[in-house]
C-alpha positions in Angstrom: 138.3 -73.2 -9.8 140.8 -73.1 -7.4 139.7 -74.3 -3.8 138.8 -71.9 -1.3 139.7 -72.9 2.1 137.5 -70.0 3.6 134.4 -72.1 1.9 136.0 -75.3 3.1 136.2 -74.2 6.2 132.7 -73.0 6.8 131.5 -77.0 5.3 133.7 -78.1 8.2 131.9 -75.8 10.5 128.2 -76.8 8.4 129.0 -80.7 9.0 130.5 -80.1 12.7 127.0 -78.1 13.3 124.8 -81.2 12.3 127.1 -83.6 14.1 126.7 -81.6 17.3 123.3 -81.3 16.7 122.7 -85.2 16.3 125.4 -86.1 19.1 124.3 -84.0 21.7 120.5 -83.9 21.3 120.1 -87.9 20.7 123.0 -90.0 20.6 124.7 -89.4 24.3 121.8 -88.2 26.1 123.0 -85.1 27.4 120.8 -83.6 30.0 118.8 -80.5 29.6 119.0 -78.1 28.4 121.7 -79.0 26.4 119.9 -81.1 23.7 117.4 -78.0 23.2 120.5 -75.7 22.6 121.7 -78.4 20.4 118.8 -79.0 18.6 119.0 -75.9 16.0 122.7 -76.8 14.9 121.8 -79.3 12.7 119.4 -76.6 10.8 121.9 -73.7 10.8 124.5 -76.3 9.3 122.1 -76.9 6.6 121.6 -73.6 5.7 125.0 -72.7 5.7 125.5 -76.2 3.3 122.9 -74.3 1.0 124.7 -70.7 0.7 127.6 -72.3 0.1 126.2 -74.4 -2.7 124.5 -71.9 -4.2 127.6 -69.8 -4.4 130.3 -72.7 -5.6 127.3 -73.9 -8.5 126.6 -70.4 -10.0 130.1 -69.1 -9.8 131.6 -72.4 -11.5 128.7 -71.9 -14.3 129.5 -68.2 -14.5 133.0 -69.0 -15.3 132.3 -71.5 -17.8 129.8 -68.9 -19.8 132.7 -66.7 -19.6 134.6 -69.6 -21.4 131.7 -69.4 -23.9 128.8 -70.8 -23.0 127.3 -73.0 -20.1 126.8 -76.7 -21.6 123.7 -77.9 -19.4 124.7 -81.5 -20.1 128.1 -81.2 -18.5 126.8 -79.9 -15.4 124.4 -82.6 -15.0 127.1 -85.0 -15.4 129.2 -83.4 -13.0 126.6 -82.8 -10.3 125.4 -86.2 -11.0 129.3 -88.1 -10.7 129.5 -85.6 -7.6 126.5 -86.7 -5.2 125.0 -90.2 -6.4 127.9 -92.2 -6.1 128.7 -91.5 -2.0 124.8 -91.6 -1.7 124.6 -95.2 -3.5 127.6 -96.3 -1.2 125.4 -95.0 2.1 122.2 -97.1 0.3 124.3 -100.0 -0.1 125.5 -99.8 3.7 122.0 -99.3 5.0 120.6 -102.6 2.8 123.6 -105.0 4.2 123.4 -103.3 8.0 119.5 -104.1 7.8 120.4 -107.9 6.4 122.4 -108.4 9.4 119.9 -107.1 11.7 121.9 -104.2 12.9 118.9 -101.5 11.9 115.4 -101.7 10.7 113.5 -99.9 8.3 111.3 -100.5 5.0 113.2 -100.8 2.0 111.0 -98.2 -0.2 112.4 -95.6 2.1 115.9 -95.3 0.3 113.5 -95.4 -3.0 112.0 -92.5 -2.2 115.9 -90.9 -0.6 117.0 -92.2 -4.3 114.0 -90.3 -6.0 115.2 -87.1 -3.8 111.9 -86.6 -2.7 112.2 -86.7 0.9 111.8 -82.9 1.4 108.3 -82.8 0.1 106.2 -84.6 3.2 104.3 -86.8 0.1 106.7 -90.0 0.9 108.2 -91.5 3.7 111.9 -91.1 4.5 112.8 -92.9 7.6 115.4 -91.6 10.2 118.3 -93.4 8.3 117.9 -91.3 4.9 115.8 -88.7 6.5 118.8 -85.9 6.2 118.4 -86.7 2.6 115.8 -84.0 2.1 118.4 -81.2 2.0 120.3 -83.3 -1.3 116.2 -83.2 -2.8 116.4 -79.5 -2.3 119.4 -79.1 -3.7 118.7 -81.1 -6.9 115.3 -80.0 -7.4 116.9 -76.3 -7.4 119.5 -77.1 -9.7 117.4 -79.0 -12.1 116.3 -75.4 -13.0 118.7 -72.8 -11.7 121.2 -73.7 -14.9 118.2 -73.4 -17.3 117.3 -70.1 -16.2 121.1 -68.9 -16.0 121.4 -69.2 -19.1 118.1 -67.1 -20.6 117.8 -64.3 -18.0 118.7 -61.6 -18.9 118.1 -59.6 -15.7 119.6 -62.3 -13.3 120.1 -60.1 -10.2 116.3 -58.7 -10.3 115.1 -62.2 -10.8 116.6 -63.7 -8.1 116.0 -60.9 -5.5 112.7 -61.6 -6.3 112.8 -65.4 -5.7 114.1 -64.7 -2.6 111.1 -62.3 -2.1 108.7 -64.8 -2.6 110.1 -67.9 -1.0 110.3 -65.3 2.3 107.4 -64.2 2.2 105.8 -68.1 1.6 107.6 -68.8 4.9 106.4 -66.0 6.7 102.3 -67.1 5.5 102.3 -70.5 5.2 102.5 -73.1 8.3 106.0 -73.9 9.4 107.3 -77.8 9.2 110.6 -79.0 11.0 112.9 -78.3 7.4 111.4 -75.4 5.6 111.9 -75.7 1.5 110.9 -72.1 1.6 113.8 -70.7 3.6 116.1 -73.8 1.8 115.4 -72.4 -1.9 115.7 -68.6 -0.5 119.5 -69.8 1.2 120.6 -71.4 -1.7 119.1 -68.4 -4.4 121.1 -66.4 -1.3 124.3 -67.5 -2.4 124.0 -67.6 -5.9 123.0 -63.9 -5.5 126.4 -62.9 -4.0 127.6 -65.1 -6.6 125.7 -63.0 -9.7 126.1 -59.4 -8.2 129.1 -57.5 -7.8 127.3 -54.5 -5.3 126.4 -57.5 -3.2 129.9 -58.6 -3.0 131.6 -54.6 -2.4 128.5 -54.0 0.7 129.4 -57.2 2.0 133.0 -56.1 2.4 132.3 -53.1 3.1 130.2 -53.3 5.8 132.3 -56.3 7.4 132.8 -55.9 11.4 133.3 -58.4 14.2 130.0 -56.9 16.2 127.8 -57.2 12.8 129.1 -61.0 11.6 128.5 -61.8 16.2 124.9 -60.0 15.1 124.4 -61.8 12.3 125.2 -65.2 14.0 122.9 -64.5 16.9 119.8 -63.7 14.1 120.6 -67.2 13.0 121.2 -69.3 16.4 118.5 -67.7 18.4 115.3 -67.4 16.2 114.8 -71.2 16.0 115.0 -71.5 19.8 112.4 -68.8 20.6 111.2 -67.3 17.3 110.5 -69.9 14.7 109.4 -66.8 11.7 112.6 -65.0 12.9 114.1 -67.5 10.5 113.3 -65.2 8.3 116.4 -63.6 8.6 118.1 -66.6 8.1 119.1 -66.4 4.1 120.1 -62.6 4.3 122.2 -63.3 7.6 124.3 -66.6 6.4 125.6 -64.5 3.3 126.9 -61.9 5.1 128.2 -64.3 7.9 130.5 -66.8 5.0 131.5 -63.7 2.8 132.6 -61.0 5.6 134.7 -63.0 6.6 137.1 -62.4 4.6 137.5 -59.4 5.4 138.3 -60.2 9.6 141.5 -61.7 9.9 140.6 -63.3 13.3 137.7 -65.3 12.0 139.3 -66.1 8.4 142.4 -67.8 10.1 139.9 -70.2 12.2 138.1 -71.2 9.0 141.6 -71.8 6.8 143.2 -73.6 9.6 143.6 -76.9 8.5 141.8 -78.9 10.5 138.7 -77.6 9.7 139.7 -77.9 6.1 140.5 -81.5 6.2 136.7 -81.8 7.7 135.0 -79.9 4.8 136.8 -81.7 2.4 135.3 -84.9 3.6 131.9 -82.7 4.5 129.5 -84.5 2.4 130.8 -88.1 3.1 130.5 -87.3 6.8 127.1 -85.9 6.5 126.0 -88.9 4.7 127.5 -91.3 7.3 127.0 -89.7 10.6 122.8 -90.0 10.3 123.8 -94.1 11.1 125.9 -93.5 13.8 124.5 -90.4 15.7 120.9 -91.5 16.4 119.0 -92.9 19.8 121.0 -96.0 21.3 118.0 -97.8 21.8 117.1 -98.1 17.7 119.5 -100.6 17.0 118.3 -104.0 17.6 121.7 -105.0 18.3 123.5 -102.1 20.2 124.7 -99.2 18.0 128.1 -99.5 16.0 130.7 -98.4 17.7 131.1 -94.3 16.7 135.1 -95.0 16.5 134.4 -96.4 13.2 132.7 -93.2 11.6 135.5 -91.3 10.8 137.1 -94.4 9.0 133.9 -95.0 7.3 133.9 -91.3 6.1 138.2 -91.2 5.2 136.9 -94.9 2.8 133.8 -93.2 1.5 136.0 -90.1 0.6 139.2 -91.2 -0.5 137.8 -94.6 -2.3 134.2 -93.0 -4.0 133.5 -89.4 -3.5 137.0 -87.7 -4.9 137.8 -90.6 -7.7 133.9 -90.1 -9.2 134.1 -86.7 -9.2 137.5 -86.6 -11.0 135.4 -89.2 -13.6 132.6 -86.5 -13.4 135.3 -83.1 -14.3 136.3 -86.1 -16.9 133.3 -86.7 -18.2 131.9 -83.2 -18.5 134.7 -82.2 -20.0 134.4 -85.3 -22.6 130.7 -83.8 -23.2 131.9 -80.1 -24.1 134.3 -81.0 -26.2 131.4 -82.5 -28.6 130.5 -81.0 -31.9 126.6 -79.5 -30.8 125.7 -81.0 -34.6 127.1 -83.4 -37.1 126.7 -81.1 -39.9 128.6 -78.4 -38.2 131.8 -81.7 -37.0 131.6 -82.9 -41.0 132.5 -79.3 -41.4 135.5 -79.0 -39.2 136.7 -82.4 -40.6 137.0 -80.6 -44.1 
């Protein structure tokens, strides 16, 4: 799959949200109200991380099927080279900072980051791998998402009613600082548009400068005034990412190339930034200087994120390319 710098852009704008969001609201001390206005950045760019993912995942594995069939190892392999390997690196980091004194924290918090668990409230994640909890949401919904993909046979009905549900949980049950119910619902969001051609012609259809500024403002505003108006949040993102494409203006911004060159390195910088971009006054020894982020994000991108997941593409590819039995290789040996 070729990349799509309209996607990569929109990371760049996902990872530039959370950054913000952190910069403004803890590291500089910005005066009010500007931390407040800051504050729901770092959720928006989440959500628009989880769209996007659910869009990129199910497409890929909806091309492969089209190949002939989705090999559930090979994805796990891929998604596995893909994330652990710039997550290990940022573990690694943490455990030699904390031997030198720079930070603070108790080890069994990156065990329970490592265990992606950090989005269910049973363990505790400290500030330094707290950001984690949108990878656990993430891998918890793909542990099953390729399972299901490739049994349903009604796949549109099944996920409009996921999102149904995991709505309709938010709007009932209490809400917590990072909802898993509007998390699931953004990244079943995506892999709808993904699944559903009518989705896709509305969408473009219905694409307009005043409805993607409407859209934005039901995403921005709700979380400073109107917490359940989040609600709104995994129909609006959608329409936000895929129309788009159809206004020029907008679409140019996203494909320029320096917010491509930021998406790229989106998940290496949203790893990274968390040990940078907190309160000053947390770091026993003063906080590192924030010149060095983007060099730690350019190593962490060029030296271990893109090399594993060429080793990943290598790997799954290795794993399709199998016999599925020994009878049926013996077979194509004779």
């Amino acid at each position: 799959m070729q990349r799509d710098r309209l996607i990569d852009g929109y990371r760049g704008v996902a990872v530039l949200c959370v950054v913000a969001s952190h910069a403004l609201g803890y590291h500089f001390g910005t005066p009010p109200p500007i931390p407040r206005l800051a504050q729901p950045l770092a959720e928006i760019g989440v959500q628009i991380f989880f769209v996007i993912s659910g869009y990129i995942i199910t497409t890929l594995l909806l091309k492969e099927e089209a190949r002939g069939g989705i090999s559930i190892p090979a994805f796990y392999a891929r998604r596995a080279f893909r994330i652990l390997p710039p997550l290990f690196a940022y573990f690694i980091g943490l455990l030699v900072l904390r031997r030198l004194g720079v930070i603070t924290f108790n080890p069994s918090t990156i065990a329970n980051s490592a265990l992606f668990t950090c989005n269910t409230g049973l363990t505790d994640c400290e500030w330094w791998v707290a950001h984690t909890w949108s990878l656990a949401v993430e891998e918890q919904f793909y542990l099953a998402w390729p399972l299901l993909l490739t049994i349903l046979p009604r796949r549109t009905g099944f996920l409009v009613g996921l999102i149904a549900v995991l709505l309709t949980a938010y709007l009932l049950l209490p809400v917590h600082d990072h909802s898993n119910w509007l998390a699931f619902a953004c990244i079943a969001a995506g892999a709808l548009y993904a699944c559903n051609d009518d989705v896709k012609a509305w969408i473009a259809k219905h694409a307009s400068y005043w409805a993607w500024l409407v859209a934005a403002a039901a995403v921005f505003l709700p979380p400073l005034e109107a917490p359940r108006l989040q609600v709104l949040t995994p129909l609006a993102v959608p329409y936000i990412l895929f129309a788009s494409r159809e206004l020029p203006l907008i679409r140019r911004v996203l494909e320029s190339t320096p917010l491509n060159a930021v998406g790229l390195c989106s998940y290496s910088l949203y790893l990274w930034q968390q040990l940078f971009l907190t309160w000053t006054d947390v770091y026993p020894l003063g906080p590192p200087p924030i010149v060095l982020l983007p060099v730690v994000v350019a190593a962490s991108y060029f030296l271990i994120e893109k090399p594993c997941a060429r080793i990943g593409h290598r790997v799954s590819n290795w794993i399709k390319a199998r016999p599925l039995h020994p009878a049926q290789a013996d077979l194509d040996l004779r």
